[in-house]
C-alpha positions as a printed Julia matrix, in Angstrom:
148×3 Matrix{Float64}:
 -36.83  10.86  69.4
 -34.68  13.25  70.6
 -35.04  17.48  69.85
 -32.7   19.93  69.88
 -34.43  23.2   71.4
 -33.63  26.88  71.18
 -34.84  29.16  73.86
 -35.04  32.69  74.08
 -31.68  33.95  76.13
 -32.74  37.79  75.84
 -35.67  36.71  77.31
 -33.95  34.03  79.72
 -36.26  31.36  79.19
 -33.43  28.66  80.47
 -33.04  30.3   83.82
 -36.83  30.19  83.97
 -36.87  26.19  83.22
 -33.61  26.19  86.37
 -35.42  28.04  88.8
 -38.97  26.41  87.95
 -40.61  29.53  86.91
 -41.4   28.07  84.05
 -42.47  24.49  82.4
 -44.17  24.7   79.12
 -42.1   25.89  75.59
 -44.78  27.63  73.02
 -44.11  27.28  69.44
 -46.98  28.86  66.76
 -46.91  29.73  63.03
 -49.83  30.5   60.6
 -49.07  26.72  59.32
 -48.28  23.49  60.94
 -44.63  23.93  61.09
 -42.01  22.09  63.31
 -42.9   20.83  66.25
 -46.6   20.26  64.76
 -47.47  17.06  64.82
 -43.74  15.73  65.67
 -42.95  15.58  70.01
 -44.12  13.08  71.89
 -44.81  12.74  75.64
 -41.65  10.81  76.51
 -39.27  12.0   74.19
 -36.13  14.53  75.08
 -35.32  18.16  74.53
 -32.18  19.33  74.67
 -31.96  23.17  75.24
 -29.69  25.63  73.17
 -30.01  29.33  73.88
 -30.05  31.63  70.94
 -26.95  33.68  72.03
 -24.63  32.45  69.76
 -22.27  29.65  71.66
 -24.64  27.03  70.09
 -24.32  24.85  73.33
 -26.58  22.33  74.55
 -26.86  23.42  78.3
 -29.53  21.11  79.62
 -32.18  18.74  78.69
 -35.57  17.49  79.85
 -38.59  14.78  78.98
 -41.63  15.95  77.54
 -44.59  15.42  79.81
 -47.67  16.51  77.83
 -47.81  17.87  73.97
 -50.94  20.15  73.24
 -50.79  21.19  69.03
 -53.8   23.62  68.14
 -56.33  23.08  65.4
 -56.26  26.71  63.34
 -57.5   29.04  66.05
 -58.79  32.44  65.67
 -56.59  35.39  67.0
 -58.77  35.48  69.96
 -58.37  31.34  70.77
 -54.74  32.07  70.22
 -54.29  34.6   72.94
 -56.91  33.09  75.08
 -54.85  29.95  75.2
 -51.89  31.59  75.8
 -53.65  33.53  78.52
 -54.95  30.09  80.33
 -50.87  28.79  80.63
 -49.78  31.93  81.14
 -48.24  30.35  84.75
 -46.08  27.39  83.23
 -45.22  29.5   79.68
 -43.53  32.57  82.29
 -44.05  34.76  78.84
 -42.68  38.18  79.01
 -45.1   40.44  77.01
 -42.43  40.66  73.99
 -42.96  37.14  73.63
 -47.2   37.17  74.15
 -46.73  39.71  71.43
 -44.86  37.16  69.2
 -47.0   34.26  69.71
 -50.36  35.82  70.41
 -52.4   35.48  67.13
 -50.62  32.25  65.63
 -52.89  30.15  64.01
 -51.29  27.28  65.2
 -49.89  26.89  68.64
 -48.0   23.89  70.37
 -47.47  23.95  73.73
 -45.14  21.46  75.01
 -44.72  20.86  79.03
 -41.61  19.72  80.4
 -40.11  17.94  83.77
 -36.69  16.33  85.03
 -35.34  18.92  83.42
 -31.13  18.32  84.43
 -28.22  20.99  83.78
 -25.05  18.78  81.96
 -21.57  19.82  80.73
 -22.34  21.5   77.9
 -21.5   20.57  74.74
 -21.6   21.58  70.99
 -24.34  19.65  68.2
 -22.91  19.28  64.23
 -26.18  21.24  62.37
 -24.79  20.5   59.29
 -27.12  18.35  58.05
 -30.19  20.78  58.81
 -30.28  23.33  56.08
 -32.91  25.19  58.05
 -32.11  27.94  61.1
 -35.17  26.71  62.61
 -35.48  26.99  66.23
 -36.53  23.29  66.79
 -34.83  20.52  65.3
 -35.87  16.88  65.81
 -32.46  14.87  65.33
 -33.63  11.19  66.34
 -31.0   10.58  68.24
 -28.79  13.15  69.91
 -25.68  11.11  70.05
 -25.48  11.22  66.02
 -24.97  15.44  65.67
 -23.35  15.63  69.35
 -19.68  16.97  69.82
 -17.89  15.53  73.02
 -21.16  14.61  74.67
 -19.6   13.76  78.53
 -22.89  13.83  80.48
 -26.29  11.73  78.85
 -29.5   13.01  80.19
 -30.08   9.35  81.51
C-alpha cells in the first residue's frame, strides 16, 4: 500500500526528514481517523508539503506503526513527550497534537528525494492530510523517478 503524505512546510517538517532531524510523522484526532488502523511497517509514504504546489518531493518505507488506544490528555502529551527526539515538534505543533485522543505515530527510514511530480486527487473527495492510494502509479502525473 502506498500513502500519499502531507507535511507541515510552515513548520518544515520535510527538511527535518532531509537532514535527519526528524523520523517519526504524528497524526491524532478525538476518533480513529486516517491513518488509524491503515499503515503498515513496509509500506511507502510519499511526502507532499502543504504549500500549495501539491508535489510529491520524496518518499520513504515505514519502519514501525504505533496507533493509541483512547488516551487521556495527559497519556497524549506524555507520549508525545517520550518521541519528542524522532517527532522534531515545534511547540505549535505539540500544541496541535497534545491532547488527541488518538495518536499514531509512524517512524520512517530510506527516506530518498526524487523529481518531483504532481498526484490526480480527484478521486478523494476529502482534503485530508493522509491519503492511502494503493498504488501510487494509479493517481501519479509524469512519475520519472520510483522510490525503488
Amino acid at each position: 500500500m502506498d500513502h500519499v503524505v502531507y507535511l507541515d512546510a510552515k513548520e518544515k517538517e520535510l527538511d527535518k526528514f532531509k537532514s535527519g532531524q526528524k523520523s517519526m510523522i504524528i497524526r491524532g484526532a478525538a476518533g480513529r481517523k486516517l491513518p488509524h488502523g491503515r499503515v503498515h511497517p513496509g509500506e511507502v509514504l510519499w511526502f507532499v508539503e502543504n504549500s500549495g504546489d501539491g508535489l510529491v518531493r520524496c518518499c520513504a518505507t515505514v519502519k514501525k506503526v504505533f496507533s493509541s488506544e483512547k488516551l487521556t490528555e495527559e497519556e497524549s502529551q506524555k507520549l508525545i513527550s517520550d518521541y519528542q527526539a524522532m517527532l522534531c515538534l515545534t511547540p505549535n505543533q505539540i500544541k496541535r497534537w497534545g491532547g488527541k485522543r488518538y495518536l499514531v505515530l509512524i517512524e520512517v527510514e530510506n527516506l530518498q528525494e526524487i523529481t518531483p511530480f504532481a498526484v490526480d486527487r480527484s478521486s478523494y473527495g476529502n482534503m485530508d492530510d493522509w491519503l492511502p492510494v494503493d498504488n501510487i502509479e494509479r493517481i501519479k502525473n509524469n512519475l520519472s523517478d520510483s522510490c525503488w
